[in-house]
N, C-alpha and C positions, 0 to 999 in steps of 0.2 A: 553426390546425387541428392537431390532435394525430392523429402519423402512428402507426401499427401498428407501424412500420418501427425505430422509436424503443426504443433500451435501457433497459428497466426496471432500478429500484434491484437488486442482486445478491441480496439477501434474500427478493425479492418475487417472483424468477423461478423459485426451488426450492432456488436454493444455498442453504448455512448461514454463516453468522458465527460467529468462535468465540462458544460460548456460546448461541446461541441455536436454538429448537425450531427443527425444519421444517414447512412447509408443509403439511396433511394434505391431498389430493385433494378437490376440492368434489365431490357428488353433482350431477348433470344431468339436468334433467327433458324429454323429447323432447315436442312438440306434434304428436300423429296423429292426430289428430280429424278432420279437415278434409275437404269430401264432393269437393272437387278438380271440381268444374262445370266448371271453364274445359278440363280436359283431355278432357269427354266425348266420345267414344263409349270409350275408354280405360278410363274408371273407371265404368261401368255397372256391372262386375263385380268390379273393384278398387278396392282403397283407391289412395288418393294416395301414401301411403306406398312402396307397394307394386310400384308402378313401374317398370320396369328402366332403370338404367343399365349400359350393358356388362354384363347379361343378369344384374345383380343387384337387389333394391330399393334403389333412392335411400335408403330410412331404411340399410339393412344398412352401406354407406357413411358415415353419419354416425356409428353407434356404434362401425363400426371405427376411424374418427375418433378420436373419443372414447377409446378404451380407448389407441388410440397415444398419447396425450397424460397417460395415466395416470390417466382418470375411468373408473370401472367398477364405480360403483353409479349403475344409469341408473332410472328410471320415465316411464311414457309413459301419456298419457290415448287414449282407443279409442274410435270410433264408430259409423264406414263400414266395413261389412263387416271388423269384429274379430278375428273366427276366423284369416282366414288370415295377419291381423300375428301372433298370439299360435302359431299354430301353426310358423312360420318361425321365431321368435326363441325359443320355451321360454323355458326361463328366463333364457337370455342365456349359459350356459357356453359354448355351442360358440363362441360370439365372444369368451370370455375377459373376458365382465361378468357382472353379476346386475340381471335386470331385473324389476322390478316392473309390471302394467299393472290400470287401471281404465276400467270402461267407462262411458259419460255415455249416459246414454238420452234427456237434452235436451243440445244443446248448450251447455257453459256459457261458451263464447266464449275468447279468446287465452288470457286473465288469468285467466278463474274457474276454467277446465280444470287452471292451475299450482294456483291457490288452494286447489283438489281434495287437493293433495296436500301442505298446511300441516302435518300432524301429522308428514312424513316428511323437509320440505324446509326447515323453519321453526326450524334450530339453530342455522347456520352458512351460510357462502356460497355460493351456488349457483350452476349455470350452465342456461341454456334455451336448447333451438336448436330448429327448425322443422325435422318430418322429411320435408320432404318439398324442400329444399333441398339442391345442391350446390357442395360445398366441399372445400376442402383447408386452410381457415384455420388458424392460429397461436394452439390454444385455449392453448396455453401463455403465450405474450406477452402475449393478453388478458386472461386471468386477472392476469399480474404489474400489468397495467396497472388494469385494476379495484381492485386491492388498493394501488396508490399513489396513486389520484387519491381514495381515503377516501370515497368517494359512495355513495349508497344502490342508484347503478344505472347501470349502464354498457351501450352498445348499440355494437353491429359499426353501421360504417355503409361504404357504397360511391359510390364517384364514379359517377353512370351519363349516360349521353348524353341522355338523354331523363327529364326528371324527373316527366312528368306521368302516367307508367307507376305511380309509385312513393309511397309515404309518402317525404315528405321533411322530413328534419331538418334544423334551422337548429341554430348553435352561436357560442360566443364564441371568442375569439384563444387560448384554453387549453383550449378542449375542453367548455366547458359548453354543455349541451342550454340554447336559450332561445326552443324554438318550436316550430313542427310544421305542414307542412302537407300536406294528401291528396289526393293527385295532382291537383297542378294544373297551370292549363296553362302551356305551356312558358315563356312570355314573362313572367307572374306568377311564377313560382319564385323563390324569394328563395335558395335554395342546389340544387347539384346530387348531393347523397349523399341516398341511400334506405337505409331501413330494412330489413339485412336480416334480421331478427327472432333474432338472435344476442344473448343477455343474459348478462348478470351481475348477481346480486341479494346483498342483505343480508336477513337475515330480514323487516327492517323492513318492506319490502316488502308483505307482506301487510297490514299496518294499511289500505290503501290497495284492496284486494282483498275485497269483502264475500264473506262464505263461500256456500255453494248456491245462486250467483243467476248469469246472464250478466252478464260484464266482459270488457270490448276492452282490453289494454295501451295503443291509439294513442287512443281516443275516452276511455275515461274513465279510467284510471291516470295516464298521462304528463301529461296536462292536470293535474289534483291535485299529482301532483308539482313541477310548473311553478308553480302557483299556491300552493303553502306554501314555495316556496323549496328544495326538498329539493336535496342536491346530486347531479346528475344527468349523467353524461359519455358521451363520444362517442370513438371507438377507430377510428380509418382502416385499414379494409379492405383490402390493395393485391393479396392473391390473389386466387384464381380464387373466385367465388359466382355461383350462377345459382338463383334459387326454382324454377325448374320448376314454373313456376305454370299454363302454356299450353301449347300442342299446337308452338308456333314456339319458346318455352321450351325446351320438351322436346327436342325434336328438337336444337337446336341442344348442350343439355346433355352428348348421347350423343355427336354427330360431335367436342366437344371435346375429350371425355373420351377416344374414338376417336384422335383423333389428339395426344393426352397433352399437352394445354393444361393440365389439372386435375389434380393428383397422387392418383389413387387406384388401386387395384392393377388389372390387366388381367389377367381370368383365361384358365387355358389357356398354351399355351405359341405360341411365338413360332416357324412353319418358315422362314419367310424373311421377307424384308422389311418388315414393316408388316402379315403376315399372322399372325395368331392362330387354333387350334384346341383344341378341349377337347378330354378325354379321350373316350376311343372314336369322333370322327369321324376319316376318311379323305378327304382331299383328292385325287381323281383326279389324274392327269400330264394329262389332255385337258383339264380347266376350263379357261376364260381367267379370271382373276383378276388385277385392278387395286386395291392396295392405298390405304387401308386398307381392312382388312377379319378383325372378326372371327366365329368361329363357334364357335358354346356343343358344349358334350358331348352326342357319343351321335347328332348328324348322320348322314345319309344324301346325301350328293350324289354324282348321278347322272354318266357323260360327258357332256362336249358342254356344259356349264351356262355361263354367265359371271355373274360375279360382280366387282361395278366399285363401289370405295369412294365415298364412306366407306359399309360397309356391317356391319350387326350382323345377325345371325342367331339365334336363343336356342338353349338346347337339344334335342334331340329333332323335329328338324325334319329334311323330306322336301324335297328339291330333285331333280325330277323330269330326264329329259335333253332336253339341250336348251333349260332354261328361262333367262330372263335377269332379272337381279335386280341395279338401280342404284340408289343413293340410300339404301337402304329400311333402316328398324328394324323387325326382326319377334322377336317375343316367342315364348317356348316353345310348342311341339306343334304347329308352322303346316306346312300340308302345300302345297308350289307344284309344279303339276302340268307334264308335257311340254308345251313348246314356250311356255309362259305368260312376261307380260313386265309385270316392277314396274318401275316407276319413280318414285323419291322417295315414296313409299308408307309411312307405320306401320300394322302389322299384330297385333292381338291373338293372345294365345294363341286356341289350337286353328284357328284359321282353315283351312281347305280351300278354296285355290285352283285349279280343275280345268284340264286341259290350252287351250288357245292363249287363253285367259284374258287382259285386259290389265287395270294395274291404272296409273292416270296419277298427276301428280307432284301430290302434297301431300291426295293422298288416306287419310282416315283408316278404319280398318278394326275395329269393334269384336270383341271375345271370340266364338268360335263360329259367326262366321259362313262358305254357304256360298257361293260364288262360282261361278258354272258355267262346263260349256264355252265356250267362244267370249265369254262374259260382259266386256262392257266397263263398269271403274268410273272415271266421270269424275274429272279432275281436282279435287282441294278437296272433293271430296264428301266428307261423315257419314256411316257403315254401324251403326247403331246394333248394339249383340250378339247375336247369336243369327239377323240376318237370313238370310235366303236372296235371292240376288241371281242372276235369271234371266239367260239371257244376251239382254239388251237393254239399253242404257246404262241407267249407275245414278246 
């Protein structure tokens, strides 16, 4: 197995040798197309993209990523509600990139979405990462590593516990890809690293890529590649990645991030312990607050509230007195009324939870909806967006 961990040739990692160029930046193309089904009631009204973690989008994370690593000409393919990716990112200055976006009014699938973009990615070496994944990887090492094992394509892969979750890749004693299989079941696995859709490409690449048509990277690229022999490698993962592909995904992506498993910045500032507040909220002296715990800018919380980690709060949100909020991710403009009690709870923007309200654990809560007095949402229960939820269990 060829580890992550492993020092690339000095040449290959950015240094110079006397005498020789440097290395230019590869451009990186981001995968946002994707309609995010598995995360629904969530994404009724957002992209997958779009997401929050630690009350930012999952993609906004990856290009900061990205520009940390010194890639900062990105382009990304659009689908699912486009507007408000393209409206967040502009052109990419305020993140200190330049970002390109096109929108696919069919979807042309993993591969044909990059294929999209062969007049702009089809010089030099590139990189693709899925924006709707969390990471802290080592686009730096990977790249040196792609650029010394001479392959037409090199992929992140991950050790995971359970491999019938996952595409899983087979590989030889040096790192060559020489198989593929899609989630199968546990006891059939012939290896336990999954795919996590992390690439390095040569232009080549696209010969492999028909232009304006759907193409899957796992169904019909890697097989071809496989079957002409191309040379094809594998790069061990050993940080933090999590696809945030599910609602148990999800959730678990933020509490990590929450409690700083995954290196990505935590915004707001830091008053005591393990507790985080943005700009213009005020944390009463009466809350009880068990960390972690953070809460976005421009909050309202009330006396009398508790607040018991791990918990995220977005910005512009109403925490009425008295109310109790454990577990929970809530996304921007959620109003939680007197005396009301979440637990373990995701919560869409704009949400209005009305006073002695309860809201039980691993309940998901779509965009806009409203929640009434006395209103009970059962446990595990869907609130699709926009509902109104009377108060009779939901």
């Amino acid at each position: 197995m060829v580890n992550g961990s492993q020092t690339p040739p000095a040449e290959e990692s950015g240094s110079v040798r006397s005498g020789a160029a440097p290395v230019a930046p590869p451009m990186a193309m981001i995968m946002a197309a994707g309609l995010g089904t598995r995360l629904w009631p969530l994404t009724d009204k957002t992209a997958k993209p779009m997401v929050p973690v630690l009350n930012r989008p999952v993609m906004e994370h990856i290009v900061r990523l990205l520009a940390k690593h010194g890639v900062t000409r990105l382009c990304a393919n659009l689908h699912h509600h486009p507007d408000a990716i393209r409206r967040h990112f502009g052109d990419g200055s305020a993140f200190g990139v330049e970002i390109a976006f096109r929108h696919e009014e069919e979807l042309l699938g993993t591969a044909g979405g990059v294929g999209n973009f062969r007049d702009v990615l089809g010089e030099k070496t590139f990189l693709v990462m899925s924006g709707d994944s969390l990471t802290d990887v080592d686009l730096t090492a990977f790249l040196a590593h792609h650029r010394a094992c001479g392959g037409i394509a090199t992929m992140a892969v991950k050790q995971v516990s359970d491999p019938s979750l996952y595409g899983v890749v087979v590989n030889d004693p040096v790192g060559r890809v020489s198989g593929f299989q899609e989630k199968p079941a546990a006891r059939e696995a012939l290896s336990d690293l999954c795919n996590c859709g992390i690439y390095a490409f040569e232009p080549a690449i696209f010969d492999y890529v028909p232009p304006a048509t759907f193409v899957d990277w796992a169904k019909d690229v890697f097989p071809r590649l496989l079957a002409d022999g191309a040379p094809f490698y594998t790069w061990r993962l050993d940080s933090y990645w999590n696809d945030v592909g599910s609602i148990d995904a999800y959730r678990d992506g933020n509490f990590d991030a929450l409690e700083r498993r995954v290196a990505i910045d935590m915004p707001g500032r830091e008053v005591r312990a393990g507790v985080w507040i943005g700009a213009g909220t005020v944390l009463p002296d009466s809350a009880e607050v068990a960390p972690p715990v953070l809460l976005g800018e421009d909050c309202v919380v009330e006396s009398g509230v508790t607040l018991a980690g791990p918990l995220i709060v977005g910005d512009r949100c109403i925490i009425e007195a008295g109310a109790v909020l454990e577990g929970v991710i809530h996304w921007h403009g959620c109003k939680t009324g007197r005396n009301a009690n979440h637990a373990g709870a995701i919560v869409g923007s704009g949400v209005h939870v009305h006073s002695d309200a309860q809201v039980h654990e691993g309940a998901v809560i779509g965009e806009g909806c409203i929640i009434d007095a006395g209103a009970v949402v059962s446990a595990d229960a869907r609130i699709e967006a926009g509902r109104h939820v009377p108060a009779t269990a939901a």
